[in-house]
C-alpha positions in Angstrom: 6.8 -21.5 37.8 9.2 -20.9 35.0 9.0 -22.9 31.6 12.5 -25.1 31.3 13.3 -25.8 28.0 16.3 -27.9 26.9 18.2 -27.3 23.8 19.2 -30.5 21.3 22.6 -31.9 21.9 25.4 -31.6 19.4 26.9 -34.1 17.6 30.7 -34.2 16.5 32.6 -36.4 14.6 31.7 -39.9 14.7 28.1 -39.5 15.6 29.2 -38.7 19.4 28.3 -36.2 21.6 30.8 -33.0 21.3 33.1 -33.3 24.1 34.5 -30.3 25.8 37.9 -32.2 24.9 37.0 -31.8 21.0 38.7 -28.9 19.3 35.1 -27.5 17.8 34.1 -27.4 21.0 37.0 -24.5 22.3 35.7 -21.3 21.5 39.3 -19.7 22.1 40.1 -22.4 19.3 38.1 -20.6 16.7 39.1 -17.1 17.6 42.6 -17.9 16.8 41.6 -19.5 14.1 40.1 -16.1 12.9 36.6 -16.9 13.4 35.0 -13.2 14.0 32.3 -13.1 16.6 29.3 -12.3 14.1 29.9 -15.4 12.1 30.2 -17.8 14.9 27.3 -16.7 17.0 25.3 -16.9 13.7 26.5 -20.1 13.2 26.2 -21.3 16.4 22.4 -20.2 16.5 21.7 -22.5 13.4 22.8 -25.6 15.9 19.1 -26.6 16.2 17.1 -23.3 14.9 16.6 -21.7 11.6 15.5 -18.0 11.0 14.2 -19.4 7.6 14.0 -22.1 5.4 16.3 -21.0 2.5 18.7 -18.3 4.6 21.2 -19.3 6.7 22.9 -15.9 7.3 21.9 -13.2 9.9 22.8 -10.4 12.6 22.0 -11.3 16.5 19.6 -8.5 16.1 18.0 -10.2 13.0 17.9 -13.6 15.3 16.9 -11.6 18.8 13.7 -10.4 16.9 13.0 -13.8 15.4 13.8 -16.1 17.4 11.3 -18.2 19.2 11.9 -21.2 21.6 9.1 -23.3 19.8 10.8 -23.4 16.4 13.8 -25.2 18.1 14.3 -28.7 16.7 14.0 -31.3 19.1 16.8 -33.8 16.8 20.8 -33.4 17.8 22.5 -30.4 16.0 25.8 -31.7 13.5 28.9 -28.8 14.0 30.1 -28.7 10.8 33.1 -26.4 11.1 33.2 -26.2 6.7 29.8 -24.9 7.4 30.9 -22.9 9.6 33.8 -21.6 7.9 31.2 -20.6 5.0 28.8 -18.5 7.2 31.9 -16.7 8.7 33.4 -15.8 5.3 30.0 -14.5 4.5 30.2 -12.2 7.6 34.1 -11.0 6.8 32.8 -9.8 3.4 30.1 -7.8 5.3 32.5 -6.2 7.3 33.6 -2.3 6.3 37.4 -2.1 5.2 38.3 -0.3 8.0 36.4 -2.9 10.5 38.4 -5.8 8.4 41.9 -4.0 8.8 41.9 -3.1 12.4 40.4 -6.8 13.7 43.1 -8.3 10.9 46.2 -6.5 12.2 46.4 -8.5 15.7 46.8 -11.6 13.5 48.8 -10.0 11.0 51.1 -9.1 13.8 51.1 -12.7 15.7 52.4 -14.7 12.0 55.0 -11.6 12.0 53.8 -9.7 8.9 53.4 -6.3 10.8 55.0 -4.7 13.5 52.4 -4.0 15.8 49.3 -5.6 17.5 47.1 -2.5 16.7 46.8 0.2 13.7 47.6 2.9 15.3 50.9 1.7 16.2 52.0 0.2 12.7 54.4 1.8 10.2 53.5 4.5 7.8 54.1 2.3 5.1 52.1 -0.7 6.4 49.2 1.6 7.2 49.9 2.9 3.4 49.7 -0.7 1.9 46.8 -2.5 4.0 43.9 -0.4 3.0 45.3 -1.0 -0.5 45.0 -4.2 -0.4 42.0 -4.7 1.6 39.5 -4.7 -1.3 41.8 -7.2 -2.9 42.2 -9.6 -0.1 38.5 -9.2 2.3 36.3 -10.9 -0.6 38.7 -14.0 -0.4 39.5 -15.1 2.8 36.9 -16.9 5.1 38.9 -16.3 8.1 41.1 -13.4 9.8 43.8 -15.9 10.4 44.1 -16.7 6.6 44.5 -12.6 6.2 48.4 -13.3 6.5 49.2 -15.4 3.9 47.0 -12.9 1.3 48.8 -9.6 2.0 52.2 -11.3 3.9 54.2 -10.5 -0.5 52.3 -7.0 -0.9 54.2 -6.1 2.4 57.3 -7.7 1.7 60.3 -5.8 0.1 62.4 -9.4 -0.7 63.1 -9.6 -4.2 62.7 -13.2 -4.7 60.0 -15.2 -2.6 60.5 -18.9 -2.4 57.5 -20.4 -3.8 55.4 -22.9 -1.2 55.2 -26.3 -2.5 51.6 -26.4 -4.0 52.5 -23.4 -6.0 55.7 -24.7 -7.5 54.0 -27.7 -8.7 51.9 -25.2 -10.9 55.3 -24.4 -13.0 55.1 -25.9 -16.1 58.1 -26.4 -18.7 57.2 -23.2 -20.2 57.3 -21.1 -16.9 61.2 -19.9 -17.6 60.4 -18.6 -21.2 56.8 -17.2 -19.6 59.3 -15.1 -17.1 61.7 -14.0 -20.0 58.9 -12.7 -22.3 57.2 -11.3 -19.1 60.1 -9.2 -17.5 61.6 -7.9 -21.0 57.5 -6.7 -22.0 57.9 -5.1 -17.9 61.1 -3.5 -18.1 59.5 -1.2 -20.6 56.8 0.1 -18.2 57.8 3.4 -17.2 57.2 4.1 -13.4 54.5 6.4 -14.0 52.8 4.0 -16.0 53.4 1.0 -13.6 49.3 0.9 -13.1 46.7 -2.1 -12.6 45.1 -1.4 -16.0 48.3 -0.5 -18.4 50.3 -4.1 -16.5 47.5 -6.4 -17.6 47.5 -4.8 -21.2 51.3 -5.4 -20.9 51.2 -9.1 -20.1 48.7 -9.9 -22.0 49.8 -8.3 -25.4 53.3 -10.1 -24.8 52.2 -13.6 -23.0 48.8 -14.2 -24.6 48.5 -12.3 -28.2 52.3 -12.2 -29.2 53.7 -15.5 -27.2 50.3 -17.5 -27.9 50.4 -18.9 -24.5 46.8 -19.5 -22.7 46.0 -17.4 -19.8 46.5 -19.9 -17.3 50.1 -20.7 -18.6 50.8 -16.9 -19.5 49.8 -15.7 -15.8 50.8 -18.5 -13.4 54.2 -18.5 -13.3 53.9 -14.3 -12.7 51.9 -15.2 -10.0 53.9 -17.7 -8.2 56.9 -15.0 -8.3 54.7 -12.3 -7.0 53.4 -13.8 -4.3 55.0 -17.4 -3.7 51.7 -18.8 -3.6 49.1 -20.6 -5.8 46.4 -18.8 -4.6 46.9 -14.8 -3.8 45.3 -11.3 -4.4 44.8 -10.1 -7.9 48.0 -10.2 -9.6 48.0 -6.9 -11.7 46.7 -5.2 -8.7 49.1 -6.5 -6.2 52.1 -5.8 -8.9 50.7 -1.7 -8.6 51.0 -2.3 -5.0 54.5 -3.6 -4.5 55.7 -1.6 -7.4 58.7 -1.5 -10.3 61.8 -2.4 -8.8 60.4 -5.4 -6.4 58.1 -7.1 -9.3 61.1 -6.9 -11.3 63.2 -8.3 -9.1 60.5 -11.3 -7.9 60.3 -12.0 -11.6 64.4 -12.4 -12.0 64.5 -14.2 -8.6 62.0 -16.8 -9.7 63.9 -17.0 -12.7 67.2 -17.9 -11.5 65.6 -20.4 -9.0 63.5 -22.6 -11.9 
């Protein structure tokens, strides 16, 4: 005869028994949430198992090879989707930029920020500007649905983006003379020389050194333009991205809307 085994229950909210009916529960739940398959069978394996004490993060071959029925905790399993959320962020970042891209664009393309469902079929442009700002965006989302939001003003070509409400509430009374100090020290910047590197040195001569404003002050407001959000990519690097003409123009736009 066979050895039967029984795996620990899991608990949801409430100290109850996850119901099918519970939205942790629906695996298709998690997938459009951007969950990627490596980080939610890892997490899923922790539900009444460890691999080891102090390491929570692993590949199914890493948990094939040590995994062994008599390590499996007889005690009900908590899902924690924030720990979740954690171990899949930690599986994104592991992903190769090209892996990241091409499982990104089908979400990219269901919140409308690309034209197709697949890389092959995009534009030359949007092909042009996701790899660019892959390295900028992979390291700070946790999951693929959240990918939108990051590179959504880095594919844009509007010259004024309405800021979300979070963001605006970051505008202090000295945003307005932040943007005029900011887009006269820009306007300056040759194209050529419209770089990561040189665009920090920019801003930060004319915001921090000359205007005497503290980082946080100096760069928010440039952010919130840029991107329309409190958190986003890398602002100097996202300004190389979208260029001259639309930074410009973001900067004016916000501007003319404070």
């Amino acid at each position: 005869m066979p050895l039967f085994g029984h795996m620990p229950y899991v608990m949801g909210q409430g100290n109850k028994k996850l119901s099918k009916r519970d939205p942790e529960s629906n695996l298709f739940n998690h997938r459009d949430n951007g969950f990627i398959r490596e980080g939610l069978l890892n997490y899923l394996a922790l539900l009444g198992w460890s691999i080891a004490p102090d390491r929570d993060v692993f590949s199914m071959d890493e948990m094939t090879e040590k995994f062994d029925v008599r390590d499996v905790k007889a005690n009900p399993a908590r899902f924690d989707i924030d720990k979740a959320i954690s171990i899949n962020a930690e599986h994104i970042r592991m992903l190769e930029p090209e892996d990241f891209l091409r499982r990104s664009v089908p979400y990219l393309h269901r919140d409308g920020v690309v034209s197709a469902d697949n890389w092959d079929a995009l534009t030359d442009r949007e092909r042009e500007v996701l790899p660019a700002a892959a390295p900028l965006v992979q390291p700070r989302v946790r999951l693929l649905g959240e990918v939108a939001g990051m590179v959504g003003s880095l594919l844009s070509t509007e010259g004024y983006l309405e800021p979300a409400d979070d963001a605006k509430k970051q505008l202090k009374d000295s945003a307005g003379e932040v943007l005029d100090k900011a887009i006269a020290a820009l306007e300056a910047v040759d194209e050529a020389d419209w770089k990561t590197d040189n665009l920090h040195e920019t801003l930060n001569k004319a915001l921090v050194e000359e205007g005497g404003y503290k980082p946080r002050l100096a760069f928010g407001p440039v952010r919130v333009a840029m991107s329309g959000r409190r958190v986003s990519p890398p602002l100097f690097e996202s300004m190389e991205i979208v260029g001259k003409p639309v930074s410009l123009a973001r900067l004016k736009g916000l501007r003319e809307h404070l």
